[in-house]
N, C-alpha and C positions, 0 to 999 in steps of 0.2 A: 870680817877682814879688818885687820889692824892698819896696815901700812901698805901701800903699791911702791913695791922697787922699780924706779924707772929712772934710767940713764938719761940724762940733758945734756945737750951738746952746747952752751953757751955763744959757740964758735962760730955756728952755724945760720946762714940768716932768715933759716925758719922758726918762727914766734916759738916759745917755748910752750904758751898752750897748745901750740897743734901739735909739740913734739907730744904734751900728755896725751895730748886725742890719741894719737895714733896710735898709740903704745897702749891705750885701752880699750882702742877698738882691736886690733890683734890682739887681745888679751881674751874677748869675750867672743871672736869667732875663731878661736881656737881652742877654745873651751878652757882655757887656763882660769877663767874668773865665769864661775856656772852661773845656771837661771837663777834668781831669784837670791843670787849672793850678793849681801850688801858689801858698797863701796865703803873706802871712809869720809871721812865731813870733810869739807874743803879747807874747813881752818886745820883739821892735822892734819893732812897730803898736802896743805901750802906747807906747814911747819917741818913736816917730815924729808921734802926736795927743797928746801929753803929758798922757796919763789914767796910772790905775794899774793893771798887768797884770791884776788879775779883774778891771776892767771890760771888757776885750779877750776874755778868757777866757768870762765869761758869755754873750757875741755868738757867739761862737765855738760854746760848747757848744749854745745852742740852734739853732745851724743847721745842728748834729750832728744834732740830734734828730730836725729837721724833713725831713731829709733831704736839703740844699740843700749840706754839704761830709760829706767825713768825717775822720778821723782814720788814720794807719797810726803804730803806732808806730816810733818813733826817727828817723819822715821827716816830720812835720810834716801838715800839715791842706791839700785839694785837694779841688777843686771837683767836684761829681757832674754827671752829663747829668739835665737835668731838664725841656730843652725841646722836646723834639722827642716826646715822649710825649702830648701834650696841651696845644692851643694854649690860652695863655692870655691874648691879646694883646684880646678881646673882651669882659673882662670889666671890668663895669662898678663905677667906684670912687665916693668921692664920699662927703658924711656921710650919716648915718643920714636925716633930713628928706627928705632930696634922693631918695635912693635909695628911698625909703617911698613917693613918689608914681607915681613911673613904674612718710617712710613707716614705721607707726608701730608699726611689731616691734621697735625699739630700746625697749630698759630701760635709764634710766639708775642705775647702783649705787646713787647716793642712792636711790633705792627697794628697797634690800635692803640695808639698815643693819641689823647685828648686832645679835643683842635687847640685848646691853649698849648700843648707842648707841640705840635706841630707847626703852629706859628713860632715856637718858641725857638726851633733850629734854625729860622730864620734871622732870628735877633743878634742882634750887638750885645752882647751882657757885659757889664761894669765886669766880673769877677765871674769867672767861668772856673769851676770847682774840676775841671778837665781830668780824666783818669789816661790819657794819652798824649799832652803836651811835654815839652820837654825844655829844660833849659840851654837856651840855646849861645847865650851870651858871651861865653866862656870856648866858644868850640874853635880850635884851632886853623881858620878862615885861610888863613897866609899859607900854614903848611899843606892843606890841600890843593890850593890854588898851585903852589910852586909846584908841586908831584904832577897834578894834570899836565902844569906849562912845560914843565920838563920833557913828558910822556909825549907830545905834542910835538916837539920840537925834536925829540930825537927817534919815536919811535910813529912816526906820522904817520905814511902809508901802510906798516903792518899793525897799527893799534884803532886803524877804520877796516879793518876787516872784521868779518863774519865772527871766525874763531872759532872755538869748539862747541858742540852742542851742549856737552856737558858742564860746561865752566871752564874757563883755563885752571893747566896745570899749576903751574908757579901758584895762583891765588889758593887752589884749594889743599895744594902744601901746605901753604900757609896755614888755613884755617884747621887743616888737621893738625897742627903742631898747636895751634890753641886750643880747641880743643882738649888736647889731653892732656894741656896743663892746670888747664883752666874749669874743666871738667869733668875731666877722667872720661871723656870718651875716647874709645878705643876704635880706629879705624886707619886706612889707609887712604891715600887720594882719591883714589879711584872709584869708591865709595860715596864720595863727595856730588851730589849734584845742584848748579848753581841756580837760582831760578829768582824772578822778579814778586818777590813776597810769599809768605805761606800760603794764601789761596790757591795760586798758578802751583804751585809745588801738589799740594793734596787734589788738585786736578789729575795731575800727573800720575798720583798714586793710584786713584781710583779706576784712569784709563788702565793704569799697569796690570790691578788687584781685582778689576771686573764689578759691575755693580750688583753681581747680586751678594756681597757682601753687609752684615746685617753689621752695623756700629754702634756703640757706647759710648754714650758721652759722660761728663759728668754733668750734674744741675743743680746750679747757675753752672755756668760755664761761658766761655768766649762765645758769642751767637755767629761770629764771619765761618769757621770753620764751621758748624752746626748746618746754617745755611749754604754752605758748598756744598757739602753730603746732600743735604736734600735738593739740593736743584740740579745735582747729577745725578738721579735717579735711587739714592742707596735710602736702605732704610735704617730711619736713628732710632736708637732707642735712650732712654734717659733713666740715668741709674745717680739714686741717693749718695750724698757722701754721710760720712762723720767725723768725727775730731783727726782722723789719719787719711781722710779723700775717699777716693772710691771704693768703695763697700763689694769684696769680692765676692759676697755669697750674693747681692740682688746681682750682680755681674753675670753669673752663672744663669741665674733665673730669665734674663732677656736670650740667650740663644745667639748671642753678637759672637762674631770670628774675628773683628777688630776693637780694641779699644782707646780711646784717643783720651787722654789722662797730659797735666799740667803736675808733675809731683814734686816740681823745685819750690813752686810758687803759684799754689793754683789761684789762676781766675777767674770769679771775682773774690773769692775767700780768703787767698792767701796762705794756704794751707798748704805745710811742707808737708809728704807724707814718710812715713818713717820707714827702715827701712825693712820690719816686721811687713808691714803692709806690702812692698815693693815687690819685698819673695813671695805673699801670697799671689799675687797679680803674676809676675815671670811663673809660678805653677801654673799659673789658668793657661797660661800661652800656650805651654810646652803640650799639653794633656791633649789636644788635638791638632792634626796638622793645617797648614793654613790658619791659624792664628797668629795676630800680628798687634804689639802694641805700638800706636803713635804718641811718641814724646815730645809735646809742644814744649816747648823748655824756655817758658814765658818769664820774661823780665828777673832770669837768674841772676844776672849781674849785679843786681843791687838789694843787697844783704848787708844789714848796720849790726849785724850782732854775731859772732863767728863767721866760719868762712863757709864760702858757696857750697852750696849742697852740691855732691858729688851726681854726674848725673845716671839716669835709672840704665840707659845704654852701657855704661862700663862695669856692670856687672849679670849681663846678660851674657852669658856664654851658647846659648842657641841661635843666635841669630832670628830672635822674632823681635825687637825693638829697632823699630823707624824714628830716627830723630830727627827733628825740626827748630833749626835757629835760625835766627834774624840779626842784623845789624839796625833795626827799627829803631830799640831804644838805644842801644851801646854807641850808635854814631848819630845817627838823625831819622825820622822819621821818613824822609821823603829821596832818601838814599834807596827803600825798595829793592834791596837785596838780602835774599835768603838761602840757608843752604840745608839740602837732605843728605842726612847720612844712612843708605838702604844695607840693610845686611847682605853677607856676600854670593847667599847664594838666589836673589834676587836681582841682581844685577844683569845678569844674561836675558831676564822678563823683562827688564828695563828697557835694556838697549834695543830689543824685538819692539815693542810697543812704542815707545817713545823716542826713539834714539834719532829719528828722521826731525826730530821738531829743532827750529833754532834756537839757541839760546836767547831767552829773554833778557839779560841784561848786556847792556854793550859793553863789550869788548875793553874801552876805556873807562869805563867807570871799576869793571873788573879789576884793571891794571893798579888803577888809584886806591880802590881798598888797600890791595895787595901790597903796594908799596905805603902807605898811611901805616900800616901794621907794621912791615919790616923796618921803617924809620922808627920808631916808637911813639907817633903821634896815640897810636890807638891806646895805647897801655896808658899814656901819659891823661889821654883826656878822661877814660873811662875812671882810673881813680881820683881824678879831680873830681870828676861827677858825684862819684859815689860821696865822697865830701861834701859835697853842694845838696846831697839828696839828703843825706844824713840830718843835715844840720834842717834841713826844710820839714823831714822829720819829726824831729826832736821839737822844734818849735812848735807844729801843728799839734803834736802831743801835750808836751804843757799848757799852750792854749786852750786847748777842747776840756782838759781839766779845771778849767776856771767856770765854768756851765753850770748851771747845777740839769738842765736837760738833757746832757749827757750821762746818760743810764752805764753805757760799757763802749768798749775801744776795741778793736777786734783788728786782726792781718799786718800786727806793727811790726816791726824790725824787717822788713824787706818790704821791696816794689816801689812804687811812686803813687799808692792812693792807702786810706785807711776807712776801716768799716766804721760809723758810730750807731748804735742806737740809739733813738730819740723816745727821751720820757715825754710822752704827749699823749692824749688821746686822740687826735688828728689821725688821718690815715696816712701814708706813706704818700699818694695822688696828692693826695691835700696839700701838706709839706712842700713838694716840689712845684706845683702852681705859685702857692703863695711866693715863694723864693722866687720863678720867674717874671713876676709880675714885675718883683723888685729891683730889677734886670742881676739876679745871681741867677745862677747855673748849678746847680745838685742835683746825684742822679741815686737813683733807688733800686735796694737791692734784686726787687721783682720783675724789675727790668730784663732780668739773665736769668731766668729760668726758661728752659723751653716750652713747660706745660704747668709743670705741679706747682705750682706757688705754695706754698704752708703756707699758713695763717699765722700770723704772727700779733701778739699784743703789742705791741710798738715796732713803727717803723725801720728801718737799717737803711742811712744814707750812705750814699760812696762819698768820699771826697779827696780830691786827686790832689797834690801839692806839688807834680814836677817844674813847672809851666808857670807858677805864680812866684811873687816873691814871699819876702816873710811880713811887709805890710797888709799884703793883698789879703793872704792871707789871714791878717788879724782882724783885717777890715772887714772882709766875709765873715767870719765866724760871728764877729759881735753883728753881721747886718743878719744872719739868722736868728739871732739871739733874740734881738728888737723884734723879728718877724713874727714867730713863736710867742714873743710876752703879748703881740698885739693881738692874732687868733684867740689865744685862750683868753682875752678879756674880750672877744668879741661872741665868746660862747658861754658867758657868764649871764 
């Protein structure tokens, strides 16, 4: 293929690389550009629509990601098979408005942490490498205050009431118009259920869904959800990834009816999965009834290289995808509000089973979201953040390049932590001791496995940057550095 004719609207104040994405993602699920048909180079498609190569390049990479072309090096960029896995010719598009109307003998290691790391949660650390802190400095203190005082002062007696089981209306409007802009998930209010973090939520599912429901996880994987399933009775089972997440044929082989998959952003990997892999997975669902996938749709928001991955829910046309977000990282941690999106024709098992429980978040805190969001606090803070994260990023990147113990860099351009291996022969145990001694905080990747650890010849630290600044930072990395040079001269 010589040239892609593609219209650019200048006018318009969508980036002109995402007018290229989109016009070559319709291009290849319409079969107008086939499998295995080369793209052109991004120096003649920038020269051919007279942009400048990274804006060719950004289109390009995120249709890498998504799974829609790929890359071979020194041959250029060719189109994947993405249609015939999963029709998607019946899915309904349209704005938001529009669409709105119509088995437990597994121990996981983290439960036999060394007495030094068990002392060690107890410590004060100079620099805590945290994969769950957040910066907090920058967050708009005044305008929530004033939305509470308002809320308070005018709507007093009805904003200390109960309220509805399922979340207030008005909030989950709201959250469904984000959503699907912000997501492309596709749902209505009513769909919407408000609950006080994702555990309390996949309580809810399981009372819904019954336990004797067999589950998949991935591994490493997030261990709080892991651990709910198992101390509600259901049986996990743990299934490999690879370069695209969950591995649909060992999927098959566990006998699970549910699968709970991170595909924006999985953690602890980071791993987008593409969107080859997505249609495999939406086939496994469809192929028996009562199969459901859960989409934890973990720290989407923060993606430093293209735009957010679209989520795996808006191109579900069965209704087997249960989505699960939070306001955890987007506003604060300790805000503790999450919302499920159940497909439609589970809603009626909802309301039977659970529909008696109160809602766990009050009422006022509900309001305040709600209005945070329609004032533009939320829009306003969340891409400051992204700016603040980027840039923390990018620094903890070029630093860890100055190492020479740094082997490889793994899960970069989204989330708020990154993978490194460590060229050492130390064990991974080892590593993180010596680090707490030194009152730093690192955490390892063995940590998030439920059972199978692989063996690895050098260890994979996490190291989290939302939380620190960009001295702490550089201060950490060089105090591992020194840690490291001192070990290997103490084994010499």
């Amino acid at each position: 293929m010589k040239e892609l004719a593609i219209t650019l609207d200048t006018e318009k104040k969508q980036p002109l690389y995402e007018q290229i994405y989109e016009a070559l993602r319709e291009a290849i699920l319409q079969g107008r550009i086939l499998q295995g048909e080369k793209l052109p180079s991004t120096r003649f498609e920038a020269d051919y629509l007279q942009v400048s190569r990274s804006t060719v390049e950004l289109a390009y990479d995120q249709l890498v990601s998504e799974g829609y072309i790929h890359a071979e090096p020194y041959r250029g960029y060719f189109a994947c098979d993405v249609r015939e896995l999963y029709d998607l010719t019946d899915i309904r598009t349209g704005d938001a408005k529009t669409f709105a109307m119509e088995e437990a003998e597994t121990v996981h290691s983290d439960w036999k942490k060394s007495d030094v790391l068990r002392k060690a949660e107890k410590t004060s650390y100079q620099i805590d490498f945290s994969l769950n802190e957040l910066s907090m400095e920058n967050f708009p203190y005044s305008g929530l205050s004033k939305i509470m005082k308002n809320l308070l002062l005018d709507q007093g007696e009805q904003i200390m009431s109960s309220g509805s089981a399922f979340g207030e209306n008005n909030l989950k409007e709201t959250i469904c118009d984000y959503l699907y802009h912000a997501r492309n998930v596709r749902c209505t209010p009513e769909q919407i259920i408000i609950g006080a973090g994702n555990e309390y939520l996949q309580l809810m599912l399981i009372q819904m869904l019954g336990v004797s429901h067999c589950v998949a996880m991935e591994s490493p994987t997030y261990l709080r959800a892991y651990r709910t399933f198992k101390n509600a009775g259901l049986s996990v089972r743990e299934v490999a990834l690879d370069e695209s997440g969950m591995r649909v044929d060992l999927l098959r082989k566990t006998k699970a009816s549910i699968a709970y998959v991170m595909p924006s952003h999985q953690f602890p990997l980071g791993i987008v999965m593409p969107m080859k892999r997505r249609l495999e997975l939406l086939n496994w669902a469809v192929e028996e009834p009562e199969r459901y996938i859960i989409e934890d749709d973990y720290d989407s928001e923060f993606r430093y290289k293209g735009k957010p991955i679209p989520a795996l829910q808006g191109i579900d046309r069965s209704g087997r995808v249960i989505y699960l977000g939070t306001f955890s990282k987007s506003i604060a941690s300790s805000i503790r509000v999450s919302y499920m999106v159940l497909p439609e024709q589970l809603l009626e098992r909802y309301r039977v089973c659970c529909g008696f429980y109160a809602c766990t978040v009050p009422n006022l805190m509900q309001q305040a979201i709600c209005q945070f969001m329609k004032e533009g606090y939320f829009e306003k803070n969340l891409n400051r953040m992204r700016a603040i994260y980027k840039s923390k990023h990018d620094f903890m990147l070029a630093e860890l390049k100055k190492y020479s113990w740094v082997r490889d860099i793994m899960g970069e351009n989204s989330g708020l932590h990154l993978l490194v291996e460590v060229d050492t022969k130390l064990s991974e145990q080892q590593v993180i001791e010596a680090c707490a001694k030194q009152q730093i905080r690192v955490y390892g990747l063995s940590e998030y496995y439920i059972s199978q650890n692989p063996k690895r010849e050098y260890p994979i630290l996490l190291l989290g940057y939302g939380g620190l600044t960009e001295e702490q930072i550089a201060d950490g990395l060089h105090m591992i550095d020194a840690i490291l040079a001192e070990m290997v001269c103490q084994t010499l």
